[in-house]
N, C-alpha and C positions, 0 to 999 in steps of 0.2 A: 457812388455807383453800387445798384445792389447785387449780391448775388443769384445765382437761380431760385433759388428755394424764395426768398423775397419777393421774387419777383410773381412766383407761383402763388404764393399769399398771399398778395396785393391782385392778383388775376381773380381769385376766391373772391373779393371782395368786389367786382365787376370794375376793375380799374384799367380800359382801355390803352390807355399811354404802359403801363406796364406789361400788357400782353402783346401790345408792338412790339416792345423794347425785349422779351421773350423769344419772339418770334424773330426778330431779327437777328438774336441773338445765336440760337439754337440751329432756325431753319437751315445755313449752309452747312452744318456737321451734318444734321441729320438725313438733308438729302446725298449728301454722299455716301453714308453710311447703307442707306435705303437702295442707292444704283450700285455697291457692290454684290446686292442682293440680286435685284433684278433690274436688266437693261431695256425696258420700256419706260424710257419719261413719264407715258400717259400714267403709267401705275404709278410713278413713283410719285410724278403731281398730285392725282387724287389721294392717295397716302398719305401726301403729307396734308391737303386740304381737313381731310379726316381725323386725323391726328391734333391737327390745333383747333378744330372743333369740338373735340374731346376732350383736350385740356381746357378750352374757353367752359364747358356746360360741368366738368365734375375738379376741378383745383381744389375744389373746398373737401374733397377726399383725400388727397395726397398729405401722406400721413410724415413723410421728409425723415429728417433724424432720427423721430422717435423711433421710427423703425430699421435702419441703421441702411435708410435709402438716402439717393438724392435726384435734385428735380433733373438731372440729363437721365439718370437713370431710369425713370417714369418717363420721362418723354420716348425713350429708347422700348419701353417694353410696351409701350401702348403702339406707338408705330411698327415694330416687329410684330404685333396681334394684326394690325389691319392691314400688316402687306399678305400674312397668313388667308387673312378675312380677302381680298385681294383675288388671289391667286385661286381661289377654289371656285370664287366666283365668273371666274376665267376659264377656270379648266374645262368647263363643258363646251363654254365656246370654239377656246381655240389654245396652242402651246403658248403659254408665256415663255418669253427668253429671258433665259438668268443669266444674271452678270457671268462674264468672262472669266477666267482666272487675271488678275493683277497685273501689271507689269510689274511696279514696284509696291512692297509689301505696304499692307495698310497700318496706319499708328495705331490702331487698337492690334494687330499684331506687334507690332514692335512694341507698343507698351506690355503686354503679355508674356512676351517673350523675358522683356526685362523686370518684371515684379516676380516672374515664377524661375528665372536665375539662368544661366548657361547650360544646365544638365539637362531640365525641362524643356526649354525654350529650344533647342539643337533637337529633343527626343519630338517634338511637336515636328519643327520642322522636315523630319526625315518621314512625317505619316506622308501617309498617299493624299491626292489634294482631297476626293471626296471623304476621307474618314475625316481630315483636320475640318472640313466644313460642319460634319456632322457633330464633331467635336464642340464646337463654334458657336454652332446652333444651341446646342442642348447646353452647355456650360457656361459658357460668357454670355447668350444672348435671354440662358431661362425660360427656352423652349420647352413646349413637351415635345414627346415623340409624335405625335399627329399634328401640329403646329409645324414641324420639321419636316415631316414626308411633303407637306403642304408645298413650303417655302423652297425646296429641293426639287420637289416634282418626280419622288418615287413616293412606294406603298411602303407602308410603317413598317412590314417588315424588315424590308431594307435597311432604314431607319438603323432600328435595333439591332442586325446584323455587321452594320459599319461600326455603331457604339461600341458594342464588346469586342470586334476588331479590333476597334483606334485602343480600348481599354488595354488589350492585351499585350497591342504592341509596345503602348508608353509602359505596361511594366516591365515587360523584357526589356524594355532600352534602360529603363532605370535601375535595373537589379545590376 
């Protein structure tokens, strides 16, 4: 069985049965990932349509280890672009609805919490819910700040206003 990265380079090289085998692979992380974002299926379907279309036409760029990426990690920053890409194309129409707050917390928070330790992970949880989004966005997901206002559905300002919040508040918790 190969791994992601494998299977991204065997995609490069136009090998259908591996970008099934990708896709099946990938697809349910990354649509749940994509609906904690935003709660329209239609966006998140086309998203994800977009996305493996993106990965089917450019794999032979995905540059993996040598750059000290990997293939979920690409897949994750090209689908976080087109829900950006998404949502803007949306907003003149009409409000898109963003995901809810959670009921129970997502593994990419609980893995978070426990790679950056009990001190961090406790000062994370105690931000207000939109600074740990903005947080979220901008750190873990390697947003910019207009990529974020996008995906949030306020002006950049704001944006950078929550940023330096959420910054301040994690140092005073940690000092």
């Amino acid at each position: 069985m190969c791994d992601e990265e494998e299977l991204v380079r065997r995609v490069a090289t136009g090998d259908r049965a591996a970008f099934e085998q990708l896709y099946r692979r990938t697809s349910p992380w990354l649509a749940v990932r994509l609906r904690r974002r935003c709660a329209d299926d239609q966006i998140v379907a086309e998203v994800l349509q977009e996305t493996y279309l993106a990965v089917w036409r450019a794999a032979g760029g995905f540059a993996g280890a040598a750059v000290n990426g990997s293939a979920v990690g690409w897949l994750w920053t090209i689908a976080a672009r087109r829900l950006v890409d998404a949502f803007r194309r949306r907003a003149k129409d009409s409000a898109v609805p963003l995901a809810t707050e959670p009921v129970a917390p997502a593994a990419e928070d609980e893995a978070l919490s426990a790679v950056v330790g009990d001190r961090v992970g406790g000062a994370l949880d105690r931000l207000a819910p939109e600074l740990r989004q903005v947080l979220q966005a901008m750190v873990v997901d390697g947003l910019t700040v207009r990529e974020t206002a996008a995906l949030l559905g306020v002006p950049e300002g704001t944006v950078k206003t929550r940023a330096r919040r959420a910054r301040l508040a994690m140092r005073e918790a940690l000092s």
